[in-house]
DRENMI-257803 format. One record per atom (N, C-alpha, C, O): x, z, y; residue in three letters. Coordinates in steps of 0.001 Angstrom, whole numbers, padded with zeros to 6 digits, always signed. Last residue first. Example, Ala and Ser with C-alpha at 12.3 -4.5 7.8 and 13.67 -1.06 7.14 Angstrom:
BEGIN
+012850+007080-002250SER;+013670+007140-001060SER;+012900+007870+000030SER;+013409+008039+001138SER;+013190+007800-005690ALA;+012300+007800-004500ALA;+013200+007800-003300ALA;+014236+008465-003319ALA;
//
This chain:
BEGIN
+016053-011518-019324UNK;+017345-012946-019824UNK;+016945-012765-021032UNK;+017424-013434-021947UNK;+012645-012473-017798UNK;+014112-011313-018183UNK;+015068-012265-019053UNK;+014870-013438-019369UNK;+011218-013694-015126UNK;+011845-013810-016538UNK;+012676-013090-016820UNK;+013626-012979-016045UNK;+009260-011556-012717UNK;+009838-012672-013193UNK;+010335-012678-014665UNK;+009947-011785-015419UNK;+008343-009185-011077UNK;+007659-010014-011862UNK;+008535-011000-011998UNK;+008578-011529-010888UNK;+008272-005285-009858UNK;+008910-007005-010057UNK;+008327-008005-011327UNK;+007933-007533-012393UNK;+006878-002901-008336UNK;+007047-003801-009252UNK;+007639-004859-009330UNK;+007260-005574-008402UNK;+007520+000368-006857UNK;+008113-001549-006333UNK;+007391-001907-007797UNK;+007376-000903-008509UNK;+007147+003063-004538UNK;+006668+002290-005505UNK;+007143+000754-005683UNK;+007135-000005-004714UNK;+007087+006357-003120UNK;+008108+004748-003141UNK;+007577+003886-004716UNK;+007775+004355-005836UNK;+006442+008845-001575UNK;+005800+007789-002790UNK;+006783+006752-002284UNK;+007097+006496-001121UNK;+008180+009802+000383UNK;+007362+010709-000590UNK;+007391+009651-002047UNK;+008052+009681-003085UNK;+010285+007815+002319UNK;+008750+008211+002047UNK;+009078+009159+000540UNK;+010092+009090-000155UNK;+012258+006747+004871UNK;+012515+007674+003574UNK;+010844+007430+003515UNK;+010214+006954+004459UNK;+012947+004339+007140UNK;+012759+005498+007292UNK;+012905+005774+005464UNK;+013630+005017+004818UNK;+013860+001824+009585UNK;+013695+002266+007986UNK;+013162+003827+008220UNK;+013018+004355+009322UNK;+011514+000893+012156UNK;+012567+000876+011466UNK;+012915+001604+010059UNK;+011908+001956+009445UNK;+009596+001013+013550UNK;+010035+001919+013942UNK;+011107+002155+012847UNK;+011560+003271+012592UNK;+006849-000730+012557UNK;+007525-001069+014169UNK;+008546+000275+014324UNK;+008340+000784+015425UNK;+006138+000300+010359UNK;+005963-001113+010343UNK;+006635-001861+011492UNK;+006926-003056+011546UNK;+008492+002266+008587UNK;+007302+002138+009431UNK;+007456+000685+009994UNK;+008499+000039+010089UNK;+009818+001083+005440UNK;+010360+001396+006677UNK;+008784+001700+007336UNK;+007843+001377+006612UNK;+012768+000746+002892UNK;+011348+000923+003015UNK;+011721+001467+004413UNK;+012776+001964+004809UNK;+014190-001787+000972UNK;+014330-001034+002257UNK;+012971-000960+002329UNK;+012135-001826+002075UNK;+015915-002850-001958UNK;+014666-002344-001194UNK;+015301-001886-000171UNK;+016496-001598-000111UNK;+017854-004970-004199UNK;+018003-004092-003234UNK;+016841-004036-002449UNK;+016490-005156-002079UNK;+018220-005385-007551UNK;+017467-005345-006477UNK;+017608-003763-004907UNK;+017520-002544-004759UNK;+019997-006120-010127UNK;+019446-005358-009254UNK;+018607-005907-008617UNK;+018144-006973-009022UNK;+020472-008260-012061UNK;+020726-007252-012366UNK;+020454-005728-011686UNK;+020570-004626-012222UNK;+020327-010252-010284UNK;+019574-010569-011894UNK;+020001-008938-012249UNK;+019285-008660-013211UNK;+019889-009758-007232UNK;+020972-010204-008274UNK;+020107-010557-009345UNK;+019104-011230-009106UNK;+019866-009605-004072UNK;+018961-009491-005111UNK;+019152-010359-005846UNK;+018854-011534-005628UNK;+022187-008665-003105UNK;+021299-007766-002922UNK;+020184-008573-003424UNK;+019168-007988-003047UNK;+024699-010325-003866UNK;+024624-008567-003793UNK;+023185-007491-003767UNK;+023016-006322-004113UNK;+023825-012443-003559UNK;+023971-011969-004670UNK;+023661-010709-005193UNK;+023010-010185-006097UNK;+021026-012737-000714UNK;+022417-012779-001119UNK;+022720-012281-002629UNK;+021783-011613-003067UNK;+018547-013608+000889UNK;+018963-013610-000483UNK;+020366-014027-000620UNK;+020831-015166-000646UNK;+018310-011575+003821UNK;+018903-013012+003420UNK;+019021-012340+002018UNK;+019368-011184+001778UNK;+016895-009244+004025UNK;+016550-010112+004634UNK;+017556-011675+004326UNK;+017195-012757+004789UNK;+015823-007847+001091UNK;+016675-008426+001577UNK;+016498-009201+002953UNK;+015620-010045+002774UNK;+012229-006632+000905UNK;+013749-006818+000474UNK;+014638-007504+001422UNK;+014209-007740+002551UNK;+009990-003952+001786UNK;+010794-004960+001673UNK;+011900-005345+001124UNK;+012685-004458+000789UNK;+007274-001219+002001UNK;+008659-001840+000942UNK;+009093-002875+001258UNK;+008094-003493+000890UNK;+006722+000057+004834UNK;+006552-000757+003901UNK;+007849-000908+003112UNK;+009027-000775+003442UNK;+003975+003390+005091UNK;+005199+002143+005428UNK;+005137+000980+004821UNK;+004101+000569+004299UNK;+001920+005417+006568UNK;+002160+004587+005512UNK;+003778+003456+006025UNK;+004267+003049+007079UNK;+001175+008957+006647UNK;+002080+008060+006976UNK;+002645+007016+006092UNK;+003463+007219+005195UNK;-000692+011042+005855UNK;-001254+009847+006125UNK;-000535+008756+006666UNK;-001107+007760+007108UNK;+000391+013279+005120UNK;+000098+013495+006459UNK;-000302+011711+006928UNK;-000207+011261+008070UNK;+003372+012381+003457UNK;+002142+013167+003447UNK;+001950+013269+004747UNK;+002874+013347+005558UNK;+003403+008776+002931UNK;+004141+010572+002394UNK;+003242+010884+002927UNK;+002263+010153+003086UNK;+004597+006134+000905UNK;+003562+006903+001818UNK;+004414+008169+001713UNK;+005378+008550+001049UNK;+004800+002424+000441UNK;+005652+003434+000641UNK;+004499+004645+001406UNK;+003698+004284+002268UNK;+005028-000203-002008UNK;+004302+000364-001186UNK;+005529+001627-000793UNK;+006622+001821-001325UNK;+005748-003725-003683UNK;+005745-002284-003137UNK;+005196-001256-002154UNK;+004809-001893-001174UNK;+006629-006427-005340UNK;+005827-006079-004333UNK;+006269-004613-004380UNK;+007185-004327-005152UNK;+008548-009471-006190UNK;+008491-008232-006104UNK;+007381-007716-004616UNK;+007279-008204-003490UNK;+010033-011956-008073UNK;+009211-011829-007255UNK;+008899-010520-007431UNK;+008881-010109-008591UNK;+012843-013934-008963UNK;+011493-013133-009654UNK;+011546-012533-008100UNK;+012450-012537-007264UNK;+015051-015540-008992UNK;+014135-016138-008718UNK;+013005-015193-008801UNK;+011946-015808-008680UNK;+017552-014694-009953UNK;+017264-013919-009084UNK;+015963-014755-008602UNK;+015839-014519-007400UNK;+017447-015042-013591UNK;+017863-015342-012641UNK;+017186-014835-011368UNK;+016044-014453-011623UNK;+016828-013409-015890UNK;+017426-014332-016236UNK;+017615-015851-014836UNK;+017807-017055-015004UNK;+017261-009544-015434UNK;+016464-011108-015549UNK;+017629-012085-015588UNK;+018832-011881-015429UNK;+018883-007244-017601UNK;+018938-008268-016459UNK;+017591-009278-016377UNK;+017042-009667-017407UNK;+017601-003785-017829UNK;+017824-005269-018507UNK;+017345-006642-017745UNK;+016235-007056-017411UNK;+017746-001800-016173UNK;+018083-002056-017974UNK;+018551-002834-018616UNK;+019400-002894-019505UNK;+018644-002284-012660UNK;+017767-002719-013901UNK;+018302-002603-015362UNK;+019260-003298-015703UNK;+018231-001099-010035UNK;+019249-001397-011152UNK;+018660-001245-012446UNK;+018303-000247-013073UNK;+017657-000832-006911UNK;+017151-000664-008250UNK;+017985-001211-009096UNK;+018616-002104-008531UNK;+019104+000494-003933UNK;+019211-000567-005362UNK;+018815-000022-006277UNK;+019257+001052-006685UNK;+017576+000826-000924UNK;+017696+001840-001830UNK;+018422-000071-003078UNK;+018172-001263-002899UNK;+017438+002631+002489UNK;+018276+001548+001294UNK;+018279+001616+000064UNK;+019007+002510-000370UNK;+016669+005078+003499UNK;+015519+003984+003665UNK;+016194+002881+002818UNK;+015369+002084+002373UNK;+020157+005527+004522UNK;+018330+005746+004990UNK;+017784+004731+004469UNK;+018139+003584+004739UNK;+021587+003899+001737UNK;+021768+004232+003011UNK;+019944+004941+003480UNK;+018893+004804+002854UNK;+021765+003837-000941UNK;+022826+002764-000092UNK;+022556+003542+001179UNK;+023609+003860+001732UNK;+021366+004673-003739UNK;+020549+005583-002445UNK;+021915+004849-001552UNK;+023008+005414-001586UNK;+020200+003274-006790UNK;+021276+004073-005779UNK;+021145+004195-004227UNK;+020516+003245-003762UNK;+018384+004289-009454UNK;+018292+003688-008355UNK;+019932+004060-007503UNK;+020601+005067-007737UNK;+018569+002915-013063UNK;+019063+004360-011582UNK;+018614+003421-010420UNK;+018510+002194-010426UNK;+017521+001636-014473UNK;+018074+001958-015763UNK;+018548+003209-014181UNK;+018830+004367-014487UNK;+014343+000221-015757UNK;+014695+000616-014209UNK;+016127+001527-014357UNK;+015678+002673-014362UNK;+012151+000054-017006UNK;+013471-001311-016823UNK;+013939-000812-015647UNK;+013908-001449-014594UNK;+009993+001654-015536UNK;+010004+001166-016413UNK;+011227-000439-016380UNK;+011069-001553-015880UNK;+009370+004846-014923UNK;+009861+003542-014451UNK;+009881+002890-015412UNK;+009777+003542-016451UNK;+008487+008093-012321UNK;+008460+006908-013980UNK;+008727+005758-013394UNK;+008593+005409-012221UNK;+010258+009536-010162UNK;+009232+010321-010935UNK;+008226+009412-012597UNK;+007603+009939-013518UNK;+013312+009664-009620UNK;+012592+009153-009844UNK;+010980+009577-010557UNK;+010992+009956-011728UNK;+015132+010699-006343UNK;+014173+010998-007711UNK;+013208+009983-008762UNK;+012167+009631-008207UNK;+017592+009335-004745UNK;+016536+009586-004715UNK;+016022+009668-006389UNK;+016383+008970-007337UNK;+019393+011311-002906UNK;+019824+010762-004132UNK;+018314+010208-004902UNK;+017995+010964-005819UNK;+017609+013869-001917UNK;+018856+013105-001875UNK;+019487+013056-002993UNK;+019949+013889-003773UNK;+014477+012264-000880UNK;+015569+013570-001831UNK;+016780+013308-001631UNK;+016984+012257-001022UNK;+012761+010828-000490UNK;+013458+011362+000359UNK;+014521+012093+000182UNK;+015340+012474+001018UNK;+011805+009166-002165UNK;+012955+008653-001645UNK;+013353+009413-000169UNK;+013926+008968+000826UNK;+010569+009285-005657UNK;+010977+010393-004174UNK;+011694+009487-003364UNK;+012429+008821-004092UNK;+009222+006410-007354UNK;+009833+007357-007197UNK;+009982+008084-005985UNK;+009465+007489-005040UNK;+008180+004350-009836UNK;+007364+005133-008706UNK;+008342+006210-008225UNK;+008195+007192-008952UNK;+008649+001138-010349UNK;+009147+002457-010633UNK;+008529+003337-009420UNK;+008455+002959-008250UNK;+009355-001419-012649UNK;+008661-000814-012205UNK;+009265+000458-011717UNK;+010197+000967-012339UNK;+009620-004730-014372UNK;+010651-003816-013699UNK;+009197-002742-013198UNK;+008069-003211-013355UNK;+008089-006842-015102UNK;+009235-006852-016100UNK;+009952-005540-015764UNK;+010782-005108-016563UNK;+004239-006881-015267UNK;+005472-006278-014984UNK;+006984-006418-015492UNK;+007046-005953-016630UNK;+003131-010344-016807UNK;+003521-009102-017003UNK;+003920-008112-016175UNK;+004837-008914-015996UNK;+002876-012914-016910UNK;+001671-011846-015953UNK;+002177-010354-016631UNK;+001404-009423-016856UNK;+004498-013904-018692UNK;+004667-014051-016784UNK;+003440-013379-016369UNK;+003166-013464-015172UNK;+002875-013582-021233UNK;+004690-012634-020728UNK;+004506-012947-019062UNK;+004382-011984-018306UNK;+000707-014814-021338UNK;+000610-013489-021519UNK;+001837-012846-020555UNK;+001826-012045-019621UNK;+000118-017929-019775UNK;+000690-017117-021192UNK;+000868-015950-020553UNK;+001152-015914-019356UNK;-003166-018540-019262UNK;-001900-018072-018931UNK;-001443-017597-020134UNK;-002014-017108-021109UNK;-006113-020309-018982UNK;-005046-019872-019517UNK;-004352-019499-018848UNK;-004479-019834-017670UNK;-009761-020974-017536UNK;-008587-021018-017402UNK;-007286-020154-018016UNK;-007309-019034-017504UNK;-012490-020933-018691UNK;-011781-021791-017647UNK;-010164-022004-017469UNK;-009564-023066-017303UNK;-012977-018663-019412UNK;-012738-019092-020359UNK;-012408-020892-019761UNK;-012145-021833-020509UNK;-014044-016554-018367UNK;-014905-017518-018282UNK;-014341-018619-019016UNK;-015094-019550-019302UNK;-011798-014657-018557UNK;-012846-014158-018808UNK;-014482-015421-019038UNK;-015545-015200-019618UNK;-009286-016965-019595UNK;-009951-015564-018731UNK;-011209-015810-018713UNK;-011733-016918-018823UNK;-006779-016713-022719UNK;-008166-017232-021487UNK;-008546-016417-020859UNK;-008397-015227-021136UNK;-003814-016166-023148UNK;-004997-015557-023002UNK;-005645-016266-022294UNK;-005216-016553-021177UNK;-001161-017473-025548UNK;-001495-017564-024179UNK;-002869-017140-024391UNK;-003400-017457-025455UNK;+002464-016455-025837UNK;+001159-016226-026348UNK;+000120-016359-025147UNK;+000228-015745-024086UNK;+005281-017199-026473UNK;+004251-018174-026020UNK;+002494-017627-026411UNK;+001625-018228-027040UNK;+007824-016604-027753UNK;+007523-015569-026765UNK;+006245-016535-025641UNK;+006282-016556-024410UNK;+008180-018028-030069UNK;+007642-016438-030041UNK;+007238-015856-028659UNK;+006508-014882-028473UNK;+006075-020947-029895UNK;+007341-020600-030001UNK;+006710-018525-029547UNK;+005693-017998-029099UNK;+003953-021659-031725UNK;+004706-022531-031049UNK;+005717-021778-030940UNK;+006469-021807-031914UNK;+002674-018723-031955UNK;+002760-019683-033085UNK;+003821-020924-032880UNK;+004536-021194-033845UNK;+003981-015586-030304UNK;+003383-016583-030362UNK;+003760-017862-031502UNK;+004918-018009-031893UNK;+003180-012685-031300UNK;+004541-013892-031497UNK;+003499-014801-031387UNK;+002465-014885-032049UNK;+003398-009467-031290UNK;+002798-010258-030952UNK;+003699-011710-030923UNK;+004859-011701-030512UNK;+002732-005774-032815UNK;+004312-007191-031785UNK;+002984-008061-032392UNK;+002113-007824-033229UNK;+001277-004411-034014UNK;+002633-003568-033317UNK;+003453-004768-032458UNK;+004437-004684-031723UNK;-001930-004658-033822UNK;-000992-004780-034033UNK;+000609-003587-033425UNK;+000774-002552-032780UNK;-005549-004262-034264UNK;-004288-003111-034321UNK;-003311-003926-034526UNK;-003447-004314-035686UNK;-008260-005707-032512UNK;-007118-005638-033342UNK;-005899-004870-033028UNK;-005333-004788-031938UNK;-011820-004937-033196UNK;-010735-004279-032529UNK;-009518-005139-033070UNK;-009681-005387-034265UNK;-015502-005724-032118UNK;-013841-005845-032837UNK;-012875-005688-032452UNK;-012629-006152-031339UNK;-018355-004697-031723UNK;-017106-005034-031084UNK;-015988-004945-032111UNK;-015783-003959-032819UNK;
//
């Protein structure tokens, strides 16, 4: 087996174009859009909520029960990116992460993102585990 040790990666066409086959070798992607660009596993019951790791994630701000804005390091390069999440606490109580119900500026910007985590029929609530990734272009 062969190993390669780099530190950065550039694609030949242009730098940020590096593209991987999969496993059968059927089919490409460039590397950067299957990335994470945002991440963050954090408390959201605390007050003020905790973060426990993140990644491009520069504070969250605690808008209301269960409201939360991620606020990002470093902007994307438009509010078009795409986001998943989970929510639990203890004693086997699961929820869900959502966003916005209308895409407005305010609440899912290039520069934030606004979450609401909630039980599935019983409205927002707080969880233990709060988790989001986002996937789109950074500026």
């Amino acid at each position: 087996m062969s190993s390669i040790l780099v530190d950065n990666l550039t694609g030949k066409t242009t730098a940020g174009n590096v593209t991987v086959t999969s496993e059968h070798g059927a089919a490409t992607m460039h590397m950067q859009q299957g990335l994470s660009k945002a991440w963050i596993n954090m408390d959201g019951t605390t007050t003020g909520p905790t973060t426990r790791d993140s990644f491009n994630v520069d504070s969250v701000t605690d808008k209301a029960t269960g409201d939360f804005a991620l606020n990002f390091t470093n902007d994307f390069n438009n509010n078009d990116y795409t986001f998943c999440g989970s929510a639990s606490s203890s004693g086997n109580a699961t929820g869900w992460v959502s966003g916005p119900t209308s895409m407005t500026e305010s609440e899912f910007a290039t520069d934030s993102l606004n979450i609401f985590t909630s039980y599935q029929n019983a409205g927002v609530a707080e969880f233990t585990y709060t988790t989001c990734n986002v996937f789109g272009d950074l500026a």
